[in-house]
Steps between C-alpha positions, in 0.01 A plus 500: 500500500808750580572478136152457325504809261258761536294427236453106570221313755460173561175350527396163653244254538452144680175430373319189418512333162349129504524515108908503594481358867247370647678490842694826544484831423705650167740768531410754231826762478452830266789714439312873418751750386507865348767422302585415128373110428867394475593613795250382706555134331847509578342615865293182520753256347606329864102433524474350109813273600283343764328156442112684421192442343435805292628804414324809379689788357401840357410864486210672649344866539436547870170508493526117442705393784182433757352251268859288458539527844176346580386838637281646361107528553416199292766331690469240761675734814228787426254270294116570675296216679824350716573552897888604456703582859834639463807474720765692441919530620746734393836361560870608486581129352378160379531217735515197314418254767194713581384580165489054431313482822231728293534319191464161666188672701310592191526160365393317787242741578352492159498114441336522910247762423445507105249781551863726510648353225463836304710712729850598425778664656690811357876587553549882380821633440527837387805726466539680818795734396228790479342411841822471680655853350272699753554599825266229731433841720423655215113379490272243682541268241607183715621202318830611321746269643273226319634332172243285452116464532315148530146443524281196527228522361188252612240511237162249483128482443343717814403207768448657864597148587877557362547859629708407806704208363591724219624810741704246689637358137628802423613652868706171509650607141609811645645371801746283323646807353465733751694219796749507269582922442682690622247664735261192600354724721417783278275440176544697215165487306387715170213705568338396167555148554423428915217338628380703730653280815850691498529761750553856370889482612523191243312702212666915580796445646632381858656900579192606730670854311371358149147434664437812592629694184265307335222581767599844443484542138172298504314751710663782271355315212226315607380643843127345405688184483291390147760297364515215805358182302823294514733421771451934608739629717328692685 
């Protein structure tokens, strides 16, 4: 990560593909660059010179991006009619051991409970050289010490029945990865991804100083407190 160029992020999936294996999740590894086409080949080339399944390469307008990355509103992650709970980390590094004890969990849980067969779990690594170039006093933006940002992602058919099995699913994702960070005792969790179980410390930042510049500037801004419909701070 301390040398991915600016212009490169690296996208993941474990997801489940019977059609390829019926018994564990696939990895699914996209290489999305702003760079020429050759460049971000040669970019890729230690991923093409690993045993795979497929490979898909070309050029796209922006615009495009949401629907190869499965994310767009036709997609499955924002498609309507599905419960879908997310759990998210941000993390400094990838811990191997932990990040198998997720992979192993999603296949056992799946093949358990087929009902969560469709969810997935995304690995997003984007350039941080941006982030990391301002001053951490310099706003109440927390999370810039984090390099990467994982999320599971449990998606199924709404059943009232599943609800709590599914919370615990993905709390117990989490935990693998957060036991093994560097702060087990401090989440780091994007705002646009948490669940709504994270504390605000977890979500804006564990500097009681960051809390209440962004207490602050929401009474400047907001001091009818409108916009509150998801995880508020205030």
């Amino acid at each position: 990560m301390k040398t991915q160029p600016p212009e490169v992020t690296h996208w993941m999936y474990f997801v489940n593909i019977p059609d390829i294996d019926p018994n564990r999740p696939i990895i699914w590894y996209a290489i999305i660059s702003d760079d020429t086409f050759e460049k971000s080949t040669e970019y890729a080339k230690p991923l093409f010179d690993i045993d795979h399944i497929n490979v898909e390469a070309g050029v796209a307008p922006m615009p495009d991006l949401a629907g190869l990355t499965f994310m767009s509103s036709d997609s499955v992650g924002c498609a309507k009619g599905y419960t879908g709970l997310r759990y998210p980390i941000g993390l400094k590094t990838y811990d191997l051991p932990a990040v198998r004890k997720v992979f192993n969990d999603i296949a056992d849980m799946s093949n358990r409970n087929p009902e969560f067969a469709g969810s997935f779990f995304l690995l997003e690594g984007y350039s941080t050289h941006g982030v990391k170039a301002v001053d951490e006093r310099s706003s109440a933006f927390p999370h810039r010490d984090d390099d990467i940002l994982i999320t599971s992602y449990i998606m199924y058919k709404p059943n009232a029945s599943l609800d709590a099995l599914a919370q615990e699913y993905g709390e117990k994702l989490r935990e693998h990865l957060l036991a093994a960070s560097h702060e087990p005792e401090r989440l780091t969790a994007y705002v646009n991804y948490a669940h709504g179980i994270e504390s605000l410390e977890a979500i804006y930042g564990w500097d009681e100083w960051r809390l209440e510049k962004l207490r602050g500037l929401k009474a400047k801004w907001d001091p009818q407190n409108r916009m509150r419909f998801y995880n508020p701070i205030v």
